[in-house]
N, CA, C and O atoms as a GROMACS GRO file, in nm:
protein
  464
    1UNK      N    1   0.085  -0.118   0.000
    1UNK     CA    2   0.000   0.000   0.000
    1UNK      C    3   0.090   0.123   0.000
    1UNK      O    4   0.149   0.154   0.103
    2UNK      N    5   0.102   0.196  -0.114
    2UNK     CA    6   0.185   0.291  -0.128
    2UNK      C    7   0.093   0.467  -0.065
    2UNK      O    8   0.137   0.582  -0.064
    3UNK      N    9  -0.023   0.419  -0.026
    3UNK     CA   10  -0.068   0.597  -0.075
    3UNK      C   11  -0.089   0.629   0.090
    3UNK      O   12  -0.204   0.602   0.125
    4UNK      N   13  -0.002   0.681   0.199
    4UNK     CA   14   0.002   0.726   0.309
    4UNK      C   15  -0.115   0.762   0.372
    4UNK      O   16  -0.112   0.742   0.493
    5UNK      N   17  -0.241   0.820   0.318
    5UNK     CA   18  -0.348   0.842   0.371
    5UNK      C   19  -0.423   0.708   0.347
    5UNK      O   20  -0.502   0.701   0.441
    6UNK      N   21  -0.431   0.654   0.308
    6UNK     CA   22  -0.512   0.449   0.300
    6UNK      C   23  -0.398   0.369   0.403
    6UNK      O   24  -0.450   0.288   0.481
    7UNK      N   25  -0.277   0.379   0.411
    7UNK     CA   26  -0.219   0.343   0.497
    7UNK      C   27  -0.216   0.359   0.674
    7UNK      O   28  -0.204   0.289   0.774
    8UNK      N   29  -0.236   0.503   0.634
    8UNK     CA   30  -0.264   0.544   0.804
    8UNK      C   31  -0.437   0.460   0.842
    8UNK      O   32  -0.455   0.367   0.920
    9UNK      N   33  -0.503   0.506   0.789
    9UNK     CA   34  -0.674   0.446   0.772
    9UNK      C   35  -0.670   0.328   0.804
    9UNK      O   36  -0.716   0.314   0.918
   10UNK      N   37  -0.628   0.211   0.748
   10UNK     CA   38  -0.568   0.086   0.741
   10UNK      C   39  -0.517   0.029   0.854
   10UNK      O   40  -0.556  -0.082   0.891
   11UNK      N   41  -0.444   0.086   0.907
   11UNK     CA   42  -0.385   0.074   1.022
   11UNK      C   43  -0.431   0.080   1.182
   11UNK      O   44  -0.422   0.014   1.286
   12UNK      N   45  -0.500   0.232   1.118
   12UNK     CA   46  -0.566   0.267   1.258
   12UNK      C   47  -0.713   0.172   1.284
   12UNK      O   48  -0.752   0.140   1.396
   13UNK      N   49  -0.781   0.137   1.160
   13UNK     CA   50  -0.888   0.021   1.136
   13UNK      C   51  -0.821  -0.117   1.253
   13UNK      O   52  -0.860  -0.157   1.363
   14UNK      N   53  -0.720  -0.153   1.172
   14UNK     CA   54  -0.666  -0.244   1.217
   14UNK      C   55  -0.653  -0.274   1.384
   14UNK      O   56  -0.615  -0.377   1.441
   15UNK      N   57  -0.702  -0.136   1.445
   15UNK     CA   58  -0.671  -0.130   1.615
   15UNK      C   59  -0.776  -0.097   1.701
   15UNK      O   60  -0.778  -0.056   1.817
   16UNK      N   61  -0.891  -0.133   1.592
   16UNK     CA   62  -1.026  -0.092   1.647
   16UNK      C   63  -1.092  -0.133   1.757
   16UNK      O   64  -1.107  -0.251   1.723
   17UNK      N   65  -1.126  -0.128   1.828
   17UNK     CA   66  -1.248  -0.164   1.935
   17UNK      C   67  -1.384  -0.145   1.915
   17UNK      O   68  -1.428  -0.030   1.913
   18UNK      N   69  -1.482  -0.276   1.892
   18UNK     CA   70  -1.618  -0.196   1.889
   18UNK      C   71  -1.669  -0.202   1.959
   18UNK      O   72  -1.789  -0.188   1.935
   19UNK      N   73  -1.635  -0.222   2.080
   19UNK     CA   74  -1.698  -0.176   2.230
   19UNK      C   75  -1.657  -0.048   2.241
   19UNK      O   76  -1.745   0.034   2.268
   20UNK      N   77  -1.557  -0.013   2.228
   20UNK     CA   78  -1.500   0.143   2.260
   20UNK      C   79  -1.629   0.170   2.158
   20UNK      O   80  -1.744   0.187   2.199
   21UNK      N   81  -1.594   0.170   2.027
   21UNK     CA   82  -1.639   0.260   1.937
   21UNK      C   83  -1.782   0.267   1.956
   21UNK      O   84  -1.807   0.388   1.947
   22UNK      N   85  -1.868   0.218   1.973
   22UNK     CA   86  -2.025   0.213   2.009
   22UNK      C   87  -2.019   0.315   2.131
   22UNK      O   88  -2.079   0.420   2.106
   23UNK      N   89  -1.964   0.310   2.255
   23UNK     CA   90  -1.933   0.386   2.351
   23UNK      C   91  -1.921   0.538   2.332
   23UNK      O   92  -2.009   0.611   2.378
   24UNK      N   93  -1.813   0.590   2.263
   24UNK     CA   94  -1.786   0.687   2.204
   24UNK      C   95  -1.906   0.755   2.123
   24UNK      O   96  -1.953   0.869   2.121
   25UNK      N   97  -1.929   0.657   2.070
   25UNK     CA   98  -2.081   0.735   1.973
   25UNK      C   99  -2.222   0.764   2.085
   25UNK      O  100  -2.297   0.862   2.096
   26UNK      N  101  -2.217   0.649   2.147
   26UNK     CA  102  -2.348   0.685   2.229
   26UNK      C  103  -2.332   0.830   2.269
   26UNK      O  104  -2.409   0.922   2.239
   27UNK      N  105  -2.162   0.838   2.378
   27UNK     CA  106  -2.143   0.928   2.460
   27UNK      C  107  -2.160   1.073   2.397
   27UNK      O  108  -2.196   1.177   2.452
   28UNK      N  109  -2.114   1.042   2.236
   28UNK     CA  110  -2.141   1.181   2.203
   28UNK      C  111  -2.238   1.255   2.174
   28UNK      O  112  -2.266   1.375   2.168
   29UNK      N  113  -2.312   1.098   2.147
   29UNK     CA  114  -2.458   1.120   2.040
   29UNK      C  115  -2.497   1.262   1.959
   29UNK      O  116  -2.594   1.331   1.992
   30UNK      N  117  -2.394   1.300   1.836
   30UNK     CA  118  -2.393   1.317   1.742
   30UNK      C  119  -2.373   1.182   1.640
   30UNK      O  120  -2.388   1.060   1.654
   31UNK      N  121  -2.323   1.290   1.509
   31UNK     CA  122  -2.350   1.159   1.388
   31UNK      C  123  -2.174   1.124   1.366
   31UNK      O  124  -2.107   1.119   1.263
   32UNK      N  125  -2.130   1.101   1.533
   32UNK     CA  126  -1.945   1.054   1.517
   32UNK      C  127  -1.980   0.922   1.496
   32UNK      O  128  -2.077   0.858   1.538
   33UNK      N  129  -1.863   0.882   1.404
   33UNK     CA  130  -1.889   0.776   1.397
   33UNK      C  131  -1.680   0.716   1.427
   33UNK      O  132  -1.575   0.748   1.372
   34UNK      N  133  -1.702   0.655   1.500
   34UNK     CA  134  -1.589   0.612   1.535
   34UNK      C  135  -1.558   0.487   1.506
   34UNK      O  136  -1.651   0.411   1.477
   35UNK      N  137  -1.394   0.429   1.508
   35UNK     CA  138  -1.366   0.290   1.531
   35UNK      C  139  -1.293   0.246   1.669
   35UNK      O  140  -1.218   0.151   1.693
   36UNK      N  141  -1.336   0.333   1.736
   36UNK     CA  142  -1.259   0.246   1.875
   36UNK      C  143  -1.129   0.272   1.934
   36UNK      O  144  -1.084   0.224   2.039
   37UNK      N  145  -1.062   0.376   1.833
   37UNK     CA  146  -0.917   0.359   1.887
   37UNK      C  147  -0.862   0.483   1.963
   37UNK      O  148  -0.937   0.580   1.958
   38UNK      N  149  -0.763   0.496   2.022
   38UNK     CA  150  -0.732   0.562   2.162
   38UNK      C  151  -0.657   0.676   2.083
   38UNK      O  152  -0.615   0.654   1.970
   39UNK      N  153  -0.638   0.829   2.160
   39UNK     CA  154  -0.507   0.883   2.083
   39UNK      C  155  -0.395   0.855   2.092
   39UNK      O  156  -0.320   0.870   1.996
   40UNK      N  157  -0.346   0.797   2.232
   40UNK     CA  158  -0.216   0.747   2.212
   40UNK      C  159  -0.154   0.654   2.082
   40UNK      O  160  -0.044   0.655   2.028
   41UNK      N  161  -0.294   0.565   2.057
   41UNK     CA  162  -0.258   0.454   1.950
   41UNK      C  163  -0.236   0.538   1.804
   41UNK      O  164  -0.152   0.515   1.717
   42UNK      N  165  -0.339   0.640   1.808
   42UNK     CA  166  -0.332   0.685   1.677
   42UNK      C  167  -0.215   0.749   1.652
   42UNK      O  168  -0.148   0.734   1.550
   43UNK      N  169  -0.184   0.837   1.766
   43UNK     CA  170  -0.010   0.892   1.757
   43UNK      C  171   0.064   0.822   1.725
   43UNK      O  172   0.117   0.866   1.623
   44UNK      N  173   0.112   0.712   1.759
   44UNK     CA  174   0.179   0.626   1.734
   44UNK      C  175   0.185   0.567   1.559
   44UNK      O  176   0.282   0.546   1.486
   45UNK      N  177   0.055   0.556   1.538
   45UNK     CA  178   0.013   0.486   1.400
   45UNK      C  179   0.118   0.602   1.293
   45UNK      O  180   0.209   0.576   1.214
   46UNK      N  181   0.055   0.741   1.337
   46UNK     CA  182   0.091   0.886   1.253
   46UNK      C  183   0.212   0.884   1.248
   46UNK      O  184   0.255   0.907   1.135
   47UNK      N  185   0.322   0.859   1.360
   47UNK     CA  186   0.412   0.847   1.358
   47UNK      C  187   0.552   0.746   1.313
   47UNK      O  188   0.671   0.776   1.300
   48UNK      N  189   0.499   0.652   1.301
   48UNK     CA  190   0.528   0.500   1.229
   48UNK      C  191   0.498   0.595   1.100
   48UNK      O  192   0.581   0.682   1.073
   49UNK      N  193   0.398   0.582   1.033
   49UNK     CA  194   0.410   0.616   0.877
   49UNK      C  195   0.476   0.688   0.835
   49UNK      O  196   0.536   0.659   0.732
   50UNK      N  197   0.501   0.859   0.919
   50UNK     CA  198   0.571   0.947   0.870
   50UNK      C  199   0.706   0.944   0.834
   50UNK      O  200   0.774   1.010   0.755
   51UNK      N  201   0.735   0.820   0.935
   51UNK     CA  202   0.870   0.806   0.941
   51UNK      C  203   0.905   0.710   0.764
   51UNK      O  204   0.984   0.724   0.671
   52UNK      N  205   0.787   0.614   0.800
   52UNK     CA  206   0.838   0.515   0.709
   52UNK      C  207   0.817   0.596   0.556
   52UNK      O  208   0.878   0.577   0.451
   53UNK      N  209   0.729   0.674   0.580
   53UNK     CA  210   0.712   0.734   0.393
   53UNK      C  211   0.822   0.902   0.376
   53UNK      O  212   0.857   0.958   0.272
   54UNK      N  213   0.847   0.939   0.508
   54UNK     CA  214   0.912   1.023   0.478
   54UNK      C  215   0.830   1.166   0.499
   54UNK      O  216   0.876   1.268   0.449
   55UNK      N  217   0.734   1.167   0.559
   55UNK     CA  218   0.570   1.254   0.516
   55UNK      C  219   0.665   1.399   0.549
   55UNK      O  220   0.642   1.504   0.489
   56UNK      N  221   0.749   1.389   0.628
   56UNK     CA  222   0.756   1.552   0.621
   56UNK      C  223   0.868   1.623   0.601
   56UNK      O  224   0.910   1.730   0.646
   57UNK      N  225   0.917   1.523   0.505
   57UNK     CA  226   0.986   1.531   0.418
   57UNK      C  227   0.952   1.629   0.290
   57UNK      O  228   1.006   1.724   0.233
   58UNK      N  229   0.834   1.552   0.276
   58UNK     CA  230   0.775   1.588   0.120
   58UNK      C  231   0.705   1.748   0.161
   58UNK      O  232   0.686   1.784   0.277
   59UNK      N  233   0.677   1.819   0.057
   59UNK     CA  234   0.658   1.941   0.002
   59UNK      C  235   0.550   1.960   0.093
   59UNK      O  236   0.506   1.859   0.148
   60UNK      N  237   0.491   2.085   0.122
   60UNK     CA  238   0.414   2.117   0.197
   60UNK      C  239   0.268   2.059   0.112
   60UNK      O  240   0.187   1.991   0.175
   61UNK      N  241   0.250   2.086  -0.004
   61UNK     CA  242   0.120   2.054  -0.095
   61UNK      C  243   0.099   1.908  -0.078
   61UNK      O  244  -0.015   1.861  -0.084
   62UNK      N  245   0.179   1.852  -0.063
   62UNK     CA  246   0.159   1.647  -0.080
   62UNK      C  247   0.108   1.650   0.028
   62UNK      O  248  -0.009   1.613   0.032
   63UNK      N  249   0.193   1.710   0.198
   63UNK     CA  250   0.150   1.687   0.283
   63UNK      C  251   0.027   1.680   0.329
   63UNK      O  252  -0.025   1.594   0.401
   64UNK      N  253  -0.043   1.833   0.256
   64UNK     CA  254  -0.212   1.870   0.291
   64UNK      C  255  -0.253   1.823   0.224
   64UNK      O  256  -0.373   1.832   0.248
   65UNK      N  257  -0.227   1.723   0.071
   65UNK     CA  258  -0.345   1.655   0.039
   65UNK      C  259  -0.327   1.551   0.112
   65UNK      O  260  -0.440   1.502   0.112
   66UNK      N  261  -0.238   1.458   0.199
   66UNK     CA  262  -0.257   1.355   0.236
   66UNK      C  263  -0.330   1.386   0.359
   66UNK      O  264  -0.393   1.290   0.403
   67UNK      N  265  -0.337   1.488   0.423
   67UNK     CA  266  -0.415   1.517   0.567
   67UNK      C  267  -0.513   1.522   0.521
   67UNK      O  268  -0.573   1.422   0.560
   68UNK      N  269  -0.600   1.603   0.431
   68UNK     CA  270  -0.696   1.692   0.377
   68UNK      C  271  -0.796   1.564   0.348
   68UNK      O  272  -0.908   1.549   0.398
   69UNK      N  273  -0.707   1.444   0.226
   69UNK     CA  274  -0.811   1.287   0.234
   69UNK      C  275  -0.841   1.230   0.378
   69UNK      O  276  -0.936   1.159   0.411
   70UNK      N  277  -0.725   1.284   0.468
   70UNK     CA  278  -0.805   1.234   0.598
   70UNK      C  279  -0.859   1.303   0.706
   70UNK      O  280  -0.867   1.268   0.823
   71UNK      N  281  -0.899   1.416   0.646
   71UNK     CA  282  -1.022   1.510   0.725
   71UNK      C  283  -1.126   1.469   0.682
   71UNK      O  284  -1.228   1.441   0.745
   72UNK      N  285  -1.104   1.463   0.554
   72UNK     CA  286  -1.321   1.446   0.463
   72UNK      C  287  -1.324   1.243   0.491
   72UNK      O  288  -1.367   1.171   0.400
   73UNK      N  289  -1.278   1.189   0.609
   73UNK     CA  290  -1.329   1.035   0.628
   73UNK      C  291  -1.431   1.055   0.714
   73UNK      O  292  -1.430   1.138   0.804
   74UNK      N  293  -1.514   0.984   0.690
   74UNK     CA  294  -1.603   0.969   0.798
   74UNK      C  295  -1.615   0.955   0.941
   74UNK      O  296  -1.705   0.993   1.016
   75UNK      N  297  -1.457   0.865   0.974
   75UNK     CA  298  -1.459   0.837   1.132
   75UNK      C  299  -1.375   0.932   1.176
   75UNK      O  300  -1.286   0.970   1.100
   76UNK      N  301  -1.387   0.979   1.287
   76UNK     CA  302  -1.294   1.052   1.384
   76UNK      C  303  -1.148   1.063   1.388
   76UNK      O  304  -1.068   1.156   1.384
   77UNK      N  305  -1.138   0.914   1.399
   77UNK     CA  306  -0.970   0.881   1.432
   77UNK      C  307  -0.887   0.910   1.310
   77UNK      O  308  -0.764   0.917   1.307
   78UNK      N  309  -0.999   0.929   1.176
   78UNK     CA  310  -0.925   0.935   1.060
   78UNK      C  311  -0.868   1.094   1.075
   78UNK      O  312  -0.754   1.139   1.073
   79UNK      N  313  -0.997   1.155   1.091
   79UNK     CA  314  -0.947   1.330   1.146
   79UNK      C  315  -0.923   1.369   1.212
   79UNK      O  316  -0.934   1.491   1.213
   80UNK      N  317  -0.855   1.283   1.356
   80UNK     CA  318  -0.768   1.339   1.436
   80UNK      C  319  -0.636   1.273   1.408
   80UNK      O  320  -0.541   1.294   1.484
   81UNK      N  321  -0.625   1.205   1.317
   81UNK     CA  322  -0.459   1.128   1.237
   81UNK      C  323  -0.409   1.282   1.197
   81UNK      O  324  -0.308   1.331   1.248
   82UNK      N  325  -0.509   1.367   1.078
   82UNK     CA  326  -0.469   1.462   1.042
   82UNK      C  327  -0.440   1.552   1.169
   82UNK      O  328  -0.333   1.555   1.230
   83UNK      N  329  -0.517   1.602   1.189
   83UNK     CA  330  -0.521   1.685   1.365
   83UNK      C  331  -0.361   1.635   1.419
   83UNK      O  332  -0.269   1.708   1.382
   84UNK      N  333  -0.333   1.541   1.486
   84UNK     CA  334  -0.227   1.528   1.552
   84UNK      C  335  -0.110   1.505   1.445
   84UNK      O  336   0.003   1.504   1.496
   85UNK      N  337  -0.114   1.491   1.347
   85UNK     CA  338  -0.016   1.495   1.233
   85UNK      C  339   0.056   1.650   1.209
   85UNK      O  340   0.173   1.675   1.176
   86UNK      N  341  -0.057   1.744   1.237
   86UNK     CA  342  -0.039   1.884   1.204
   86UNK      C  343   0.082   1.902   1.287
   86UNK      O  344   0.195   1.933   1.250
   87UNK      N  345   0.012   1.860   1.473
   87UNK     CA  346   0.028   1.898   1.612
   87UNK      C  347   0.196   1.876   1.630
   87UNK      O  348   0.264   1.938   1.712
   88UNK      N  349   0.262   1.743   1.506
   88UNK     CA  350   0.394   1.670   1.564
   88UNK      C  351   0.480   1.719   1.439
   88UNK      O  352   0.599   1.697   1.417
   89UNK      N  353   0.375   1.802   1.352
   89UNK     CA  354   0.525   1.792   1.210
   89UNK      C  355   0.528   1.943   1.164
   89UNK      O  356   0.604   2.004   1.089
   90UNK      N  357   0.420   1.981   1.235
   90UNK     CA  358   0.385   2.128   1.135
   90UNK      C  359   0.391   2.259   1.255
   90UNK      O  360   0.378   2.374   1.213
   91UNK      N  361   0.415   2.232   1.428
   91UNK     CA  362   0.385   2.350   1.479
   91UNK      C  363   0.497   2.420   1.496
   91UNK      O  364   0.500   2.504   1.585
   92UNK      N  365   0.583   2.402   1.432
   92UNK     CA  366   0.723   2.487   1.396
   92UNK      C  367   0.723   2.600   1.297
   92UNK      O  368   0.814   2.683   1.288
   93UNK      N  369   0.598   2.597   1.211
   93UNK     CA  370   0.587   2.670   1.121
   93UNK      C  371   0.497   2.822   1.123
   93UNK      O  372   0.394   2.815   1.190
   94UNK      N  373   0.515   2.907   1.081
   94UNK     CA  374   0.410   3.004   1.106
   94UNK      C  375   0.281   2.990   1.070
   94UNK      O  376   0.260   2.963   0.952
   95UNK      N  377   0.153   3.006   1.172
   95UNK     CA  378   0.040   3.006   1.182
   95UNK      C  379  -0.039   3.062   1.078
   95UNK      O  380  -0.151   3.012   1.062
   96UNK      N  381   0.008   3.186   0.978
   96UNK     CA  382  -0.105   3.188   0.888
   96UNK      C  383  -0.112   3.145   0.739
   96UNK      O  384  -0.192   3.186   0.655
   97UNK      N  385   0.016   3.028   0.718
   97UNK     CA  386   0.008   2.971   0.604
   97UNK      C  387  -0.086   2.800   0.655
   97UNK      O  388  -0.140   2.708   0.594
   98UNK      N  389  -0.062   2.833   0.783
   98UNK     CA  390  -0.150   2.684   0.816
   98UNK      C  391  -0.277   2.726   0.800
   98UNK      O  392  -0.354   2.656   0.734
   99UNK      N  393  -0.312   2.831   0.849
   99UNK     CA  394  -0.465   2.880   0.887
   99UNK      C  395  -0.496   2.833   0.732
   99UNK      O  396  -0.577   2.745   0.702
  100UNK      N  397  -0.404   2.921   0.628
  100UNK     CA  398  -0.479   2.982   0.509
  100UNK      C  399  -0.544   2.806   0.461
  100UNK      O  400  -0.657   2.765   0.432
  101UNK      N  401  -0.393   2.731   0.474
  101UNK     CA  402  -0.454   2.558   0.414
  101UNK      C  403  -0.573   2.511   0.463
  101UNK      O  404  -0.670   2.494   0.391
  102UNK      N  405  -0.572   2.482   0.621
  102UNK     CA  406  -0.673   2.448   0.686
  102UNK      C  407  -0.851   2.510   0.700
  102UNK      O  408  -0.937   2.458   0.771
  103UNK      N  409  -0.863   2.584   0.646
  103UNK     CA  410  -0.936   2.671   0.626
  103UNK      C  411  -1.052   2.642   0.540
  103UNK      O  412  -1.163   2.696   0.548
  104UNK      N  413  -0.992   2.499   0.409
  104UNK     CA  414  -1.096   2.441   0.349
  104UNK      C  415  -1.160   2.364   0.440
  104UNK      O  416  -1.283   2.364   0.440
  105UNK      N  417  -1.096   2.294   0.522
  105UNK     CA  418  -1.156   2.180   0.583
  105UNK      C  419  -1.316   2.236   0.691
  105UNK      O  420  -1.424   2.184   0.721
  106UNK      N  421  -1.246   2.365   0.719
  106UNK     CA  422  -1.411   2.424   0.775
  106UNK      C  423  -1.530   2.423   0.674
  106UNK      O  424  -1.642   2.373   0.684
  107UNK      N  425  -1.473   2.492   0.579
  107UNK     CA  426  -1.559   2.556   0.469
  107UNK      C  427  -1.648   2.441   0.411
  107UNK      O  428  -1.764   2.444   0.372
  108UNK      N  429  -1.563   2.345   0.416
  108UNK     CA  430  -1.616   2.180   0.336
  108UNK      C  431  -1.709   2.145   0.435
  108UNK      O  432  -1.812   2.084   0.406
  109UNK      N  433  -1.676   2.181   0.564
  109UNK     CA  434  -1.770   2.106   0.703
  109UNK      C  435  -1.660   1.957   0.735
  109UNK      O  436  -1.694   1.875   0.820
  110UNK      N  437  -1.554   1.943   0.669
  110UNK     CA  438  -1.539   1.835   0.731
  110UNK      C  439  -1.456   1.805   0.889
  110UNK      O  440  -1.398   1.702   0.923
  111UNK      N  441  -1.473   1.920   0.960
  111UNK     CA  442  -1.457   1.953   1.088
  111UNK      C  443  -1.610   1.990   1.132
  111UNK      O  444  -1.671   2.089   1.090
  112UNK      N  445  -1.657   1.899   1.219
  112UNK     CA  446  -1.846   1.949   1.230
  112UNK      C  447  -1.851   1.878   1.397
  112UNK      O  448  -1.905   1.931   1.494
  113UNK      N  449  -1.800   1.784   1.397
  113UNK     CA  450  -1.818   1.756   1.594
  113UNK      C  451  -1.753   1.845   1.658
  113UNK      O  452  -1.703   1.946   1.608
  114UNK      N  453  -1.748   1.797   1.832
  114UNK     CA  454  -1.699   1.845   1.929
  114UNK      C  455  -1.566   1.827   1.941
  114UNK      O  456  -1.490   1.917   1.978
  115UNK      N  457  -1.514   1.663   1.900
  115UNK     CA  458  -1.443   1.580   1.882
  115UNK      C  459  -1.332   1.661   1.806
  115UNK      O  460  -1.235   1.713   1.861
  116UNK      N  461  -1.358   1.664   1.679
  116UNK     CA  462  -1.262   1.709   1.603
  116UNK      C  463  -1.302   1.840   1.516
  116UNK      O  464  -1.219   1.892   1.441
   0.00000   0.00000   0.00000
């Protein structure tokens, strides 16, 4: 699996709980839809890949489309991969070239819970 955003997804799937994840949804009761997994785990997941593909390495544009496919997923953990991806590779950088990127992801709605 070469494409870093199906990889992270993949992975973090792979560590699911659906006891957690039913839990999580009740608790929020919005339309989250979760798979179960913890942030520590997901940090971890974000961090394993980056390393192994190089993620921040690559150009600032590759980077936000690979976050950006994992804001518009449906589950949570997919958009807090992006979220804490930002948090470990990107807060070195000045704040209003992030704002300006991040800025679709409101506009799209694909930031709409409490959660993320």
């Amino acid at each position: 699996m070469n494409d870093p955003s199906q990889l992270l997804q993949s992975r973090i799937t792979a560590l699911g709980d659906e006891k957690k994840a039913r839990w999580l949804e009740n608790y929020v009761k919005h339309d989250v839809r979760s798979k179960g997994v913890g942030i520590p785990q997901i940090r971890e997941v974000v961090k394993a890949v980056a390393k192994e593909h190089g993620l921040n390495q690559q150009p600032t544009g590759v980077q936000f489309e690979i976050l950006s496919d994992l804001m518009q997923q449906p589950f949570t953990e997919d958009k807090l991969a992006a979220i804490l991806y930002l948090q470990l590779y990107w807060k070195g950088q000045a704040a209003a070239p992030q704002l300006e990127l991040i800025s679709e992801w409101f506009d799209r709605r694909w930031i709409s819970d409490w959660n993320v």
